[in-house]
Backbone as a printed PyTorch tensor [residue, N CA C, xyz], in Angstrom:
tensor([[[-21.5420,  41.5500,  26.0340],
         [-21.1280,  41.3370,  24.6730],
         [-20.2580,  40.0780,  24.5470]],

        [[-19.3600,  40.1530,  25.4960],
         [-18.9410,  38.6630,  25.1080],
         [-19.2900,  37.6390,  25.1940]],

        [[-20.4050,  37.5880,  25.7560],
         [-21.3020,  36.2450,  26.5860],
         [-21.9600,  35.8970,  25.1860]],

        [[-22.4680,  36.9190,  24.5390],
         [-22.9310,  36.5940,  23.0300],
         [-21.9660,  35.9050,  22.3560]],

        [[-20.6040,  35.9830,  22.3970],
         [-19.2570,  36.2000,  21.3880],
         [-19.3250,  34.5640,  21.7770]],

        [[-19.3580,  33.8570,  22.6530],
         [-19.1980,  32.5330,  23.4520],
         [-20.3340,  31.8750,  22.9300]],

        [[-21.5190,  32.3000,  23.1580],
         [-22.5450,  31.5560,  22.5710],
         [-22.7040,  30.9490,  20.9890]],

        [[-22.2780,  32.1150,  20.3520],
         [-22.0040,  31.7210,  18.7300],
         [-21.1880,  30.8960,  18.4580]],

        [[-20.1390,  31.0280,  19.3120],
         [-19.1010,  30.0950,  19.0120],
         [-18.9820,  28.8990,  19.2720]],

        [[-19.8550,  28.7850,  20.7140],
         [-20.5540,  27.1520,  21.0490],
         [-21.6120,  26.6210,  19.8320]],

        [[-22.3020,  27.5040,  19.4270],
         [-23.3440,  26.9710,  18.3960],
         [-22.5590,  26.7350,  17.2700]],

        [[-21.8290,  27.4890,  16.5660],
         [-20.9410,  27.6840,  15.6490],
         [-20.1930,  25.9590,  15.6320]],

        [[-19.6080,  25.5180,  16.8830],
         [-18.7310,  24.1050,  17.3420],
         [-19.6870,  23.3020,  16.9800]],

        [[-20.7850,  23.4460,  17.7700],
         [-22.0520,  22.2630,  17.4810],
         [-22.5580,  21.4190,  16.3200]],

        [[-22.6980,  23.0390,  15.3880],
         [-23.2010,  23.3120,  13.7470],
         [-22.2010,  22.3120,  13.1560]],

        [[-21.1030,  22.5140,  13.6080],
         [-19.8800,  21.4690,  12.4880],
         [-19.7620,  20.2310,  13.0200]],

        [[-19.7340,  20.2750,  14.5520],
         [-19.8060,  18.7360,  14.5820],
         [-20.5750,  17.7730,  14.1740]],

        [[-22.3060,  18.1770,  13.8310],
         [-22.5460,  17.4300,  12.9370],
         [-22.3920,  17.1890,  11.8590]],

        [[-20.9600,  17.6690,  11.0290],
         [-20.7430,  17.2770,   9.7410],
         [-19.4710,  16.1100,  10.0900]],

        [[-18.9040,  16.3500,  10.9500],
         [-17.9610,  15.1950,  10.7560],
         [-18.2830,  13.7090,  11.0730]],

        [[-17.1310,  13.2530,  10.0130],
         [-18.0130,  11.1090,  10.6350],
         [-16.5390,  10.8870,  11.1200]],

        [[-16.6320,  10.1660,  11.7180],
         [-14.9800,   9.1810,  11.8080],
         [-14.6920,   8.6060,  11.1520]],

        [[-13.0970,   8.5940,  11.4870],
         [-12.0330,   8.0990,  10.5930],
         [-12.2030,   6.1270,  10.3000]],

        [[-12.4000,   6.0310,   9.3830],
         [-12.6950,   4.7110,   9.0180],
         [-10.8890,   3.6170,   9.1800]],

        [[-11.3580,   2.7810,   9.7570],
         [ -9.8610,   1.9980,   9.3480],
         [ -9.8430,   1.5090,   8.6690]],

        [[ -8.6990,   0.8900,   7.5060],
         [ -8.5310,   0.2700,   6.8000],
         [ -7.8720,  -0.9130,   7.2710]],

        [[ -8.1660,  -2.0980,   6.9910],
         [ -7.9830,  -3.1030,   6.7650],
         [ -7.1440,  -3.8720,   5.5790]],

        [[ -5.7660,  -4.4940,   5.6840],
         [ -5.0750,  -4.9490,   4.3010],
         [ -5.1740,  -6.4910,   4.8670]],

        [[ -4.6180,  -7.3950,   3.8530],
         [ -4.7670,  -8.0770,   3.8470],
         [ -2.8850,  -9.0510,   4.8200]],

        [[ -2.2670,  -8.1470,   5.2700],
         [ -0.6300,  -8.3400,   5.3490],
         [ -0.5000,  -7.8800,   6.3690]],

        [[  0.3390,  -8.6660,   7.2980],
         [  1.2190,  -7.8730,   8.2080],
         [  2.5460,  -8.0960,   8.5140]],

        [[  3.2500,  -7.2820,   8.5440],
         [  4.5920,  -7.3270,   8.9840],
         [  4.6800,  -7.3530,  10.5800]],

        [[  5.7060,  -8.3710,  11.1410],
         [  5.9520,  -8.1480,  12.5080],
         [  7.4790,  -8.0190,  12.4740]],

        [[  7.8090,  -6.8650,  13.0070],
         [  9.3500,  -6.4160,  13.4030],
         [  9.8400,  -6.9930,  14.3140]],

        [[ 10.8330,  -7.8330,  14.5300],
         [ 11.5670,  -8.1400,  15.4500],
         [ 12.3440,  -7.1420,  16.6000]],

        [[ 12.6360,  -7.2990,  17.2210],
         [ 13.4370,  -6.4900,  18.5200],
         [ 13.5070,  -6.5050,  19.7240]],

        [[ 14.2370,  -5.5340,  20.4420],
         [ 14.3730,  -6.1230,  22.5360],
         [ 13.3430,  -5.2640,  22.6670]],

        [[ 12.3810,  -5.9690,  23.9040],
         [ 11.3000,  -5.7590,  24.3180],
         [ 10.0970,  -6.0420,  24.0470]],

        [[ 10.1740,  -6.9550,  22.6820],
         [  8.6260,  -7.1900,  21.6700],
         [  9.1500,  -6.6960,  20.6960]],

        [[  8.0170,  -6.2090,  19.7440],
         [  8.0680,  -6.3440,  18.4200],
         [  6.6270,  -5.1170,  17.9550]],

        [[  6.7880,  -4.8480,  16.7540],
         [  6.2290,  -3.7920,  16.6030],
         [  5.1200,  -4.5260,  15.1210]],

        [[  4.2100,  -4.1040,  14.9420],
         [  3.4720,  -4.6750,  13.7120],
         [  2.6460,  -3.8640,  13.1890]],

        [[  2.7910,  -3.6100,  11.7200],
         [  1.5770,  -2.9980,  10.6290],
         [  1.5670,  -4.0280,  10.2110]],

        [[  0.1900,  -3.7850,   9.5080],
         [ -1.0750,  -4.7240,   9.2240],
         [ -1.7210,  -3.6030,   7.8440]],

        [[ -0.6020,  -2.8190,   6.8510],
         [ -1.0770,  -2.0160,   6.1370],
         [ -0.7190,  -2.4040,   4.9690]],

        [[ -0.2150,  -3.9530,   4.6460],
         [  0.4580,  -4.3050,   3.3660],
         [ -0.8710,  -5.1690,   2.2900]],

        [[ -0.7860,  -4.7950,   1.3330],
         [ -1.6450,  -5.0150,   0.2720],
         [ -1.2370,  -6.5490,  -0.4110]],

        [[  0.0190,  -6.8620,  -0.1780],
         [  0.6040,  -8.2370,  -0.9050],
         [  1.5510,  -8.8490,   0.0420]],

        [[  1.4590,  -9.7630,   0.0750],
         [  3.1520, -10.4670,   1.0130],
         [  4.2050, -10.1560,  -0.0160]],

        [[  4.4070,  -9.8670,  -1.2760],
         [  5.5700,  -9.6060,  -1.5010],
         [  6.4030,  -8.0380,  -1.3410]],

        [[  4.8650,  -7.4040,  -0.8690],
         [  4.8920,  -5.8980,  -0.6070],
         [  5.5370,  -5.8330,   0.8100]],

        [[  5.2190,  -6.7090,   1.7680],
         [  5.0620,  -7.0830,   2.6460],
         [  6.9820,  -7.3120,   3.0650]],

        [[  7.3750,  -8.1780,   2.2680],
         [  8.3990,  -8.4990,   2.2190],
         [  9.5600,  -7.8970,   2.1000]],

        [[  9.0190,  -6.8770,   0.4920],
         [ 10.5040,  -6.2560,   0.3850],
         [ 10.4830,  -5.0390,   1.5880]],

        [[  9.0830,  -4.5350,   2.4140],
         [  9.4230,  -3.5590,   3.5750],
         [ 10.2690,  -4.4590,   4.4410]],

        [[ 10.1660,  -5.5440,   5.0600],
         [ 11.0270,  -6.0580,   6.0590],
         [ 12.2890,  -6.2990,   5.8820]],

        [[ 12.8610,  -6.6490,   4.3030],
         [ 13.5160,  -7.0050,   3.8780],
         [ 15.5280,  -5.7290,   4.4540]],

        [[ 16.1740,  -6.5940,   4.9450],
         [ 17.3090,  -5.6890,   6.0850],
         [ 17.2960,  -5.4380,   6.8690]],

        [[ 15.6960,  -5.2150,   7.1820],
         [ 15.4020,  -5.3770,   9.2430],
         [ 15.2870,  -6.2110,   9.4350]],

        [[ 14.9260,  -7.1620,   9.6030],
         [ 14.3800,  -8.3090,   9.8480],
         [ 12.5170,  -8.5480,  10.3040]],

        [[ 12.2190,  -9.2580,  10.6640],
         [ 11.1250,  -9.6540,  11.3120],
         [ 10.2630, -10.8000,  10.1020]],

        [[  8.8800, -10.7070,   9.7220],
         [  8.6700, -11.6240,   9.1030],
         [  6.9190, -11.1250,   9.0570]],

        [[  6.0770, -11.4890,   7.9170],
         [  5.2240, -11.6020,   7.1220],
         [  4.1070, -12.6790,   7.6160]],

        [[  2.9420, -12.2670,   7.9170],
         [  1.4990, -13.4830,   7.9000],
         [  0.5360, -12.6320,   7.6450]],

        [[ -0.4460, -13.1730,   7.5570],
         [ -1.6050, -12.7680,   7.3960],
         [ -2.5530, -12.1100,   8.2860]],

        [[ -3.3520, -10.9730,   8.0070],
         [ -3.7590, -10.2130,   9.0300],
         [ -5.0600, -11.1190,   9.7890]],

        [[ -5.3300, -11.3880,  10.3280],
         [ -6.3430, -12.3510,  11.0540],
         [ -7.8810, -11.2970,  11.1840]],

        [[ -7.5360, -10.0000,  10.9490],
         [ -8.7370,  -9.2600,  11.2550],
         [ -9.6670,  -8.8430,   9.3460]],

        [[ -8.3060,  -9.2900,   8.6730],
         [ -9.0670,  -8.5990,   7.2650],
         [-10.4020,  -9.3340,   7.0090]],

        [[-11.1710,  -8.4680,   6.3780],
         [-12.5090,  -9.7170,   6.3450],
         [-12.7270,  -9.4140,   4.6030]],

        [[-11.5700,  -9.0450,   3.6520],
         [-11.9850,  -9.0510,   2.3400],
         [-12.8260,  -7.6950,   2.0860]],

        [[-12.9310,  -7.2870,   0.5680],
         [-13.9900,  -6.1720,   0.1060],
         [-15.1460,  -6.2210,   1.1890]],

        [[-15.8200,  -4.5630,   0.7850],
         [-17.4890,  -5.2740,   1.6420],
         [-18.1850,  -5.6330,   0.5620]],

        [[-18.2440,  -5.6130,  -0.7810],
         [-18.9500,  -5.6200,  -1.8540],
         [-17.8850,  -6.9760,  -3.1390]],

        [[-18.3170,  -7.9310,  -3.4490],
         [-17.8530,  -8.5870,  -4.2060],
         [-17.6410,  -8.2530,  -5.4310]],

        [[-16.6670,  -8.0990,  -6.1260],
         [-17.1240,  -7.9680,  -7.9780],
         [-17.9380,  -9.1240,  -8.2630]],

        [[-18.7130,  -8.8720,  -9.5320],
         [-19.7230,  -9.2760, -10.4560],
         [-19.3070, -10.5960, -10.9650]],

        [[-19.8260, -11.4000, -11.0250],
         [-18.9420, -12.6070, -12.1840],
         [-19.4770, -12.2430, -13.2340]],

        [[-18.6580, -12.6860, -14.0570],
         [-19.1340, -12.5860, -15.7740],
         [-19.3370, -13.6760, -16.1920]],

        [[-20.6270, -13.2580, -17.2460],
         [-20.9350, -14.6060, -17.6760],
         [-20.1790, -15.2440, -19.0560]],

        [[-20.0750, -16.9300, -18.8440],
         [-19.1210, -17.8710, -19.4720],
         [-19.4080, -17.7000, -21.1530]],

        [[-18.3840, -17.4400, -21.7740],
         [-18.9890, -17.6980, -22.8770],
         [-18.8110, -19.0350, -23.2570]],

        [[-19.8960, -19.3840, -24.1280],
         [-20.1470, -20.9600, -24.8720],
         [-19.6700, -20.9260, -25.9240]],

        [[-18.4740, -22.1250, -26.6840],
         [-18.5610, -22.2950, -27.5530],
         [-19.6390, -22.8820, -28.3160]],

        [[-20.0210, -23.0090, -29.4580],
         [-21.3720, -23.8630, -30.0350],
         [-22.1960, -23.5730, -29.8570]],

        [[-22.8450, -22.3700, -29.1230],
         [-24.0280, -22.1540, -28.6340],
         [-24.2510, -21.3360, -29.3880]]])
Protein backbone atom coordinates (compact mmCIF):
# COMPACT_ATOMS: atom_id res chain seq x y z
CA UNK A 1 0.00 0.00 0.00
CA UNK A 2 2.46 2.43 0.39
CA UNK A 3 4.45 1.70 -2.63
CA UNK A 4 1.12 2.87 -4.35
CA UNK A 5 1.01 6.03 -1.83
CA UNK A 6 4.78 6.92 -3.46
CA UNK A 7 3.86 6.31 -6.88
CA UNK A 8 0.96 8.89 -6.97
CA UNK A 9 2.86 11.17 -5.44
CA UNK A 10 5.81 10.87 -7.92
CA UNK A 11 3.20 11.19 -10.74
CA UNK A 12 1.27 13.72 -8.83
CA UNK A 13 5.24 15.91 -8.71
CA UNK A 14 5.62 15.19 -12.42
CA UNK A 15 1.86 16.30 -13.39
CA UNK A 16 2.81 19.89 -11.89
CA UNK A 17 6.05 20.23 -12.99
CA UNK A 18 4.90 20.60 -16.22
CA UNK A 19 2.99 23.61 -15.35
CA UNK A 20 5.69 25.64 -14.05
CA UNK A 21 8.01 28.08 -16.36
CA UNK A 22 10.81 30.05 -14.74
CA UNK A 23 11.25 32.97 -13.12
CA UNK A 24 11.90 35.60 -15.78
CA UNK A 25 14.46 38.45 -14.89
CA UNK A 26 13.87 41.74 -15.17
CA UNK A 27 15.98 44.02 -16.58
CA UNK A 28 15.91 48.15 -15.62
CA UNK A 29 17.50 50.42 -17.16
CA UNK A 30 19.83 51.78 -13.67
CA UNK A 31 22.19 50.68 -11.43
CA UNK A 32 23.29 51.63 -8.24
CA UNK A 33 26.81 50.62 -7.00
CA UNK A 34 27.30 50.80 -3.12
CA UNK A 35 30.44 51.69 -1.91
CA UNK A 36 32.27 49.78 1.03
CA UNK A 37 35.36 47.54 2.65
CA UNK A 38 35.74 44.63 0.63
CA UNK A 39 33.91 45.73 -2.78
CA UNK A 40 30.78 46.97 -3.31
CA UNK A 41 27.42 45.66 -3.71
CA UNK A 42 25.06 46.55 -6.92
CA UNK A 43 21.23 46.50 -8.06
CA UNK A 44 20.53 47.02 -11.41
CA UNK A 45 16.56 47.35 -10.43
CA UNK A 46 16.18 51.21 -10.88
CA UNK A 47 13.72 52.47 -13.50
CA UNK A 48 15.29 56.26 -13.62
CA UNK A 49 18.71 57.69 -12.45
CA UNK A 50 16.87 60.00 -10.40
CA UNK A 51 15.18 56.92 -8.77
CA UNK A 52 18.42 55.68 -8.75
CA UNK A 53 19.75 58.50 -6.87
CA UNK A 54 17.54 59.42 -4.21
CA UNK A 55 18.10 55.29 -3.09
CA UNK A 56 21.89 56.04 -2.75
CA UNK A 57 21.40 59.24 -1.58
CA UNK A 58 23.24 59.06 2.61
CA UNK A 59 25.00 55.92 1.73
CA UNK A 60 26.95 56.73 -0.62
CA UNK A 61 28.07 54.92 -3.78
CA UNK A 62 26.95 56.18 -7.24
CA UNK A 63 24.57 55.62 -10.37
CA UNK A 64 25.36 54.31 -14.33
CA UNK A 65 23.79 52.60 -16.57
CA UNK A 66 22.99 48.97 -16.66
CA UNK A 67 25.17 47.62 -19.62
CA UNK A 68 22.90 44.45 -19.85
CA UNK A 69 19.37 46.37 -20.41
CA UNK A 70 18.48 45.82 -23.99
CA UNK A 71 15.15 48.20 -23.85
CA UNK A 72 11.23 46.86 -24.28
CA UNK A 73 11.01 43.57 -26.40
CA UNK A 74 8.18 45.19 -28.36
CA UNK A 75 8.42 48.96 -29.48
CA UNK A 76 5.35 51.33 -29.15
CA UNK A 77 3.59 52.29 -32.41
CA UNK A 78 4.44 55.73 -33.88
CA UNK A 79 1.63 57.85 -34.61
CA UNK A 80 0.94 59.29 -37.51
CA UNK A 81 1.95 63.26 -38.11
CA UNK A 82 -0.72 65.35 -38.47
CA UNK A 83 -0.59 67.91 -41.53
CA UNK A 84 -1.46 71.18 -41.41
CA UNK A 85 -3.12 72.19 -44.98
CA UNK A 86 -3.72 68.94 -45.98
Amino acid sequence: MRRSYSFLFALAALAMSAFIQPAAANEYPWCASYGGRGGSARNCGFVSYAQCMETIRGMGGFCERNLFYSGPAERPARRARKRNGD
